[in-house]
C-alpha positions as CSV (number, residue, x, y, z in Angstrom):
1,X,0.0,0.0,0.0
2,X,1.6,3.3,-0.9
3,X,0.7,7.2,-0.7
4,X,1.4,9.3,-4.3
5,X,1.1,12.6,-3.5
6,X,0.9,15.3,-6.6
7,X,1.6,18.8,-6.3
8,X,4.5,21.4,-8.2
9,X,4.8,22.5,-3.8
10,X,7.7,20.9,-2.2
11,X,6.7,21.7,0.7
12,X,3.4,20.3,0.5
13,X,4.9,17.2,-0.3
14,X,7.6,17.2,2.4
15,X,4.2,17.9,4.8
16,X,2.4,14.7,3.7
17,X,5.5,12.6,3.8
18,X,6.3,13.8,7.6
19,X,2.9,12.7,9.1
20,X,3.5,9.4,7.2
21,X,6.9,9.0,8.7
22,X,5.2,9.5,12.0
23,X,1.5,7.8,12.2
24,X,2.2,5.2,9.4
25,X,5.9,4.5,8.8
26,X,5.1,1.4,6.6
27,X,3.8,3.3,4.3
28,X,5.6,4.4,1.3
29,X,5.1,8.1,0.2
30,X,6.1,8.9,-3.0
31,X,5.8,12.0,-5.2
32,X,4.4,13.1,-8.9
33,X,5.1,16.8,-10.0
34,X,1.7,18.0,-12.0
35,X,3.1,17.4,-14.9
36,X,4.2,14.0,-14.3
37,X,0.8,12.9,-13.3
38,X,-1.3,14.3,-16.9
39,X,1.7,11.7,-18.5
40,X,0.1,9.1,-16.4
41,X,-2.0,6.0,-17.3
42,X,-4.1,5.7,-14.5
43,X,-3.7,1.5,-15.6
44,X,-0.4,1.6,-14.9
45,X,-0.8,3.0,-10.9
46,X,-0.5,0.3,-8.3
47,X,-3.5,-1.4,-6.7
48,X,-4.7,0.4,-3.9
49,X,-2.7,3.4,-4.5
50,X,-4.1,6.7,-2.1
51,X,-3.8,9.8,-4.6
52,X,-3.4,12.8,-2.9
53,X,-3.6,16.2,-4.7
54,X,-2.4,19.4,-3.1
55,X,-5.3,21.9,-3.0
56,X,-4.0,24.1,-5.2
57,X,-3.2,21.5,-7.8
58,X,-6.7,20.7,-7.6
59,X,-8.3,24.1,-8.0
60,X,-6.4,24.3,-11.3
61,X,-8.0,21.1,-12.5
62,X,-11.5,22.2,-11.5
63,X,-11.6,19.1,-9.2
64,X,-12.8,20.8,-5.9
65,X,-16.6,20.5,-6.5
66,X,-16.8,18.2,-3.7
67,X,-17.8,19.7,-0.6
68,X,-15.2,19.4,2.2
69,X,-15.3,16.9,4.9
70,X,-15.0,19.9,7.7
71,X,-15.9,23.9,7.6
72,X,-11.8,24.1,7.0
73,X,-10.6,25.5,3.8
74,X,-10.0,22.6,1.9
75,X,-5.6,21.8,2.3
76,X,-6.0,18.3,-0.2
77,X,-8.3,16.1,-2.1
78,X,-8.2,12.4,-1.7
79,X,-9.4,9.1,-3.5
80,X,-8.1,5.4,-3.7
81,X,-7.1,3.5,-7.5
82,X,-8.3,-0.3,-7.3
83,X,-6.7,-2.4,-10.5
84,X,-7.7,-5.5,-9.2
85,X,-10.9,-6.2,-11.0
86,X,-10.7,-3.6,-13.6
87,X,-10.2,-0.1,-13.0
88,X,-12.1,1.3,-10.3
89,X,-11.5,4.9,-9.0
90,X,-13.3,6.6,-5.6
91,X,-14.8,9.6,-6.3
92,X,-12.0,12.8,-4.7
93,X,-12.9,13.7,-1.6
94,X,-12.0,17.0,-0.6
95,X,-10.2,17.2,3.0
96,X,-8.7,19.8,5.4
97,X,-5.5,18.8,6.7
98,X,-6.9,17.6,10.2
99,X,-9.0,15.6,8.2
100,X,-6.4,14.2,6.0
101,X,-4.1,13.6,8.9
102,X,-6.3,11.0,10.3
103,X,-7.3,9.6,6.8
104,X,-3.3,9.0,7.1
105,X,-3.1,7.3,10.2
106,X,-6.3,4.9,9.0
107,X,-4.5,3.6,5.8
108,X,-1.6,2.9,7.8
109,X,-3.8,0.8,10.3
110,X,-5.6,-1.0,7.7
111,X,-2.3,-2.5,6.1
112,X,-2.2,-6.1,6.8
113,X,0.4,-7.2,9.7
114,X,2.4,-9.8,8.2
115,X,3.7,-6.8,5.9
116,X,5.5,-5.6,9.0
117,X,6.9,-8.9,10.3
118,X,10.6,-9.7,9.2
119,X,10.5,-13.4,8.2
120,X,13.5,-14.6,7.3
121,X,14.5,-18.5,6.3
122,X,17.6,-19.6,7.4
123,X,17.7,-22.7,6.6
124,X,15.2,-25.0,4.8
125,X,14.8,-28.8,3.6
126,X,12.5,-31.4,3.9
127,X,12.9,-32.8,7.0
128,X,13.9,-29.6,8.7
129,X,13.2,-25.3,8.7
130,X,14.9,-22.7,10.4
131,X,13.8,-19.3,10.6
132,X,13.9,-15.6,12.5
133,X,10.8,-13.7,12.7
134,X,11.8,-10.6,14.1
135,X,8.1,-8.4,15.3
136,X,7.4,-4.6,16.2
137,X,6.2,-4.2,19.5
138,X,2.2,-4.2,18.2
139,X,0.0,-6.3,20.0
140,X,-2.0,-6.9,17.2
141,X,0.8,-9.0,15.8
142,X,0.3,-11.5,18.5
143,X,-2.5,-13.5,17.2
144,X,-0.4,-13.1,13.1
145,X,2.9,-14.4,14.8
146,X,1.0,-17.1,16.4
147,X,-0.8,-18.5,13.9
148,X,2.5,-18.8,11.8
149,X,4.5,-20.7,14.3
150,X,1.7,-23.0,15.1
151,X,1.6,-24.2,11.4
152,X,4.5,-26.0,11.2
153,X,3.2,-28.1,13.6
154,X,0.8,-29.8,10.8
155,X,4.0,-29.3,8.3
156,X,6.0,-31.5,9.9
157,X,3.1,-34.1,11.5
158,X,4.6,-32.9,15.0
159,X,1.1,-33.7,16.9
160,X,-2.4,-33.6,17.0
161,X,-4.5,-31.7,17.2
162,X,-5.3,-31.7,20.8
163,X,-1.1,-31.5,21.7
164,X,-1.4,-28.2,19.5
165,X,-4.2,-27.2,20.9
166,X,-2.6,-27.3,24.2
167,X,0.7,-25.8,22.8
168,X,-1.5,-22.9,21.8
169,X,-2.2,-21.6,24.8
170,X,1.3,-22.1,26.1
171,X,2.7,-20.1,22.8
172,X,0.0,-17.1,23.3
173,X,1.0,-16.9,26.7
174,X,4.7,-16.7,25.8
175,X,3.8,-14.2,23.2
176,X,1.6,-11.8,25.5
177,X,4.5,-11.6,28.2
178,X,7.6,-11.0,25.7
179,X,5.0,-8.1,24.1
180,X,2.9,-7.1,27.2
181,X,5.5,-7.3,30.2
182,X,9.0,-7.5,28.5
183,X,9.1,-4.6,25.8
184,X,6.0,-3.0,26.8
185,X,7.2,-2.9,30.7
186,X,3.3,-3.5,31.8
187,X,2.8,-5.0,35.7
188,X,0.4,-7.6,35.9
189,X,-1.5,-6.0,38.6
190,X,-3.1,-3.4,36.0
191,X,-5.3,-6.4,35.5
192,X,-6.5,-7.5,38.8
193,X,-8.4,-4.8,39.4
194,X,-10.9,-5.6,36.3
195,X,-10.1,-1.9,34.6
196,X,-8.9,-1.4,30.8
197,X,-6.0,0.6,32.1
198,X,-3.6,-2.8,31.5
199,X,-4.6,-2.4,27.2
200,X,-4.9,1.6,27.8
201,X,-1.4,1.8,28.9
202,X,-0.7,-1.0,26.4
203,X,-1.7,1.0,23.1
204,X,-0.3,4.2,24.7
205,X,3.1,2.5,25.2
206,X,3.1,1.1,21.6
207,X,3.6,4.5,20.1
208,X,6.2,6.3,22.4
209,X,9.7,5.7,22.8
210,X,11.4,3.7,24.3
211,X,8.7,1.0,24.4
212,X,7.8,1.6,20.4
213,X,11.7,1.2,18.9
214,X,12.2,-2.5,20.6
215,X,10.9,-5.7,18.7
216,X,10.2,-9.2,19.8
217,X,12.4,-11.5,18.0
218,X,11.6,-15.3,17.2
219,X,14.0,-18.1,16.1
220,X,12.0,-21.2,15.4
221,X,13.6,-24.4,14.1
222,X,11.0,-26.6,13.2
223,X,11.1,-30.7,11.5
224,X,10.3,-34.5,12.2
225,X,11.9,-34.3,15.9
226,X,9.7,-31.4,16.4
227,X,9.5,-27.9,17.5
228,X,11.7,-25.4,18.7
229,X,10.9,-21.6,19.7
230,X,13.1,-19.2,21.2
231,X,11.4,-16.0,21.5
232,X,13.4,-12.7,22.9
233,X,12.3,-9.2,23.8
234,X,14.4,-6.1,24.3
235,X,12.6,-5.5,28.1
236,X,14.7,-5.6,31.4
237,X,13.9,-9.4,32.1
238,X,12.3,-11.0,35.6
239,X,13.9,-13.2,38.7
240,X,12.4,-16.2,36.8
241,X,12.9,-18.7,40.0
242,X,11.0,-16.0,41.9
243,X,8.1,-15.9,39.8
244,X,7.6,-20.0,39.7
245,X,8.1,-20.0,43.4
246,X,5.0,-17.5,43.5
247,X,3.2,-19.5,40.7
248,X,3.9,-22.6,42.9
249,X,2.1,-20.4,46.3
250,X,-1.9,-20.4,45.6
251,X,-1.9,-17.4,47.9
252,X,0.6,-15.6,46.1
253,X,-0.3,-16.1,42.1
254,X,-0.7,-13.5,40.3
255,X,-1.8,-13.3,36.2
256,X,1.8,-13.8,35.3
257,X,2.4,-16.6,37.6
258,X,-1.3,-18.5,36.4
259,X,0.7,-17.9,32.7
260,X,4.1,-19.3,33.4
261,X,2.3,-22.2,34.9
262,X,0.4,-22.7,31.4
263,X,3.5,-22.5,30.0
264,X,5.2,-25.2,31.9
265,X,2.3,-27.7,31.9
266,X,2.0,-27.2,27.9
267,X,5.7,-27.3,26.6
268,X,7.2,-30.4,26.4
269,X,10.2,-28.5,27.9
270,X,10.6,-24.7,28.8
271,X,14.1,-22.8,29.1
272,X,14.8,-19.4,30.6
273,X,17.8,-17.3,30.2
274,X,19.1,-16.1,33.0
275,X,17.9,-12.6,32.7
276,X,14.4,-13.4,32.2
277,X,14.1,-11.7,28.7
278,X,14.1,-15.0,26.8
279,X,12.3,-18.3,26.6
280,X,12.8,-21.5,24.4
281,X,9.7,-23.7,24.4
282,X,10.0,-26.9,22.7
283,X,7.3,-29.4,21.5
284,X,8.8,-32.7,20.9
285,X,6.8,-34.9,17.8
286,X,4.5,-37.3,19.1
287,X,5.5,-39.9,15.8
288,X,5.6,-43.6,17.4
289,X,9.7,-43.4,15.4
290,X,10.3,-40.1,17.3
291,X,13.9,-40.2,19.7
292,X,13.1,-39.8,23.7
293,X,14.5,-36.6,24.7
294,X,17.5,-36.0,26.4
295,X,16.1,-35.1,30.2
296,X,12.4,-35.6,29.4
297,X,11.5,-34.3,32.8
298,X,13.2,-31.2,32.9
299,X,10.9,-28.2,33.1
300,X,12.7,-25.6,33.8
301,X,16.3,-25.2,33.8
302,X,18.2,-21.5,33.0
303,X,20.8,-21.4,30.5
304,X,23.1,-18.6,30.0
């Protein structure tokens, strides 16, 4: 999904492309001078294109009929190229820039997730895949990532459906405290108290620094023997022991603690690091051929 913006005014263009940079940074902005664009064939722009003519561009073309969207004089017009099916072309819709600020931010929310997710295949045959994932710190990315890493469970004929079913919940717990409580520095106790100020604080978080520069990254080697995930955030870690100790205390658990023991009771084995910033769960295949593994009954056990 991209942004052209048309106008002979640098500065109007240089205006557009800093509120992308800031509400929508996936989006790419580029630019057509007035000129430019009458050479165009409308065919020829990308699917889902947003046009957006400077004001003044407009008035020359005898294209701001359209009543404005506010009582502001009118700072752009706006419309959306669809060459999917044919060529299909909005009607303009004249804007002030208020207006066209949060048209803006709404593009860059309706772009699909998975184009901001870094996948990257390291290695790959057919009895084994290893790959990074590396994940802004969005927590709508949660349920994307998820869904990704539980399909090579089916991929490989790891386990069934009821083992994945199980390693789901494990895996969106994982997820939630390397987004929620690593990068996004959120205590558990925001939720006890039955308020939205846990997901208030949450979205707030995701778009100031430092919380919105870290990312959650994900290596995940996957095959017949079955499934490895080691997922690290950029956050300050937790006293892991202490945490399993409180999970452990029924008078002490807290909405962490109820998550770690999910964790443990789902993952075939589950490995801290020492600073608490990192997991490794591992799901091993449930094929009647598979190789026991090496200290089945190990839970938990830090590594450096």
């Amino acid at each position: 999904m991209q942004i052209l913006v048309i106008s002979n005014r640098a500065v109007f263009f240089l205006d557009i492309f800093g509120i992308g940079q800031k509400l929508a940074p996936e989006l790419l902005v580029e630019h057509k001078s007035l000129e430019e664009w009458e050479r165009t064939d409308l065919a020829s722009v990308q699917n889902g294109t947003w046009l957006i003519l400077d004001a003044e561009v407009a008035s020359s073309l005898d294209l701001l009929d359209a009543q404005p969207s506010s009582s502001d004089k009118p700072y752009a017009i706006m419309k959306c190229v669809k060459n999917d099916s044919g060529l299909r072309v909005s009607e303009w819709e004249s804007l002030s820039r208020d207006i066209l600020t949060l048209r803006i931010r709404g593009i860059g929310m309706m772009i699909q997730p998975e184009q901001q997710i870094r996948e990257t295949v390291v290695l790959e045959s057919e009895y084994l895949r290893g790959t990074e994932f590396v994940i802004p710190t969005q927590t709508r990315f949660i349920p994307v990532i998820r869904n990704r890493l539980l399909q090579s469970i089916p991929d490989f004929e790891i386990a069934s459906d009821s083992a994945s079913n199980h390693f789901c919940m494990a895996l969106e717990e994982a997820l939630a405290n390397a987004f929620y409580h690593g990068n996004l520095e959120l205590c558990s106790s925001l939720k006890e108290d039955g308020s939205s100020r846990f997901l208030e604080m949450a979205a707030e978080r995701e778009d100031r620094d430092p919380w919105k520069s870290r990312v959650v990254t994900i290596h995940e080697l996957a095959g017949r023997p079955g499934l490895w995930l080691t997922i690290t955030d950029q956050g300050r870690g937790f006293d892991v022991e202490a945490a399993f100790e409180r999970a452990n205390d029924p008078e002490q658990i807290l909405a962490s603690g109820r998550g770690l023991m999910m964790m443990q009771a789902f993952s075939d084995e589950l490995f801290f690091n020492k600073p608490g910033n990192q997991v490794t769960m591992v799901l091993y295949s449930r094929a009647a051929n598979r190789t026991e593994p090496i200290q089945q009954s190990a839970i938990f056990k830090p590594c450096s």
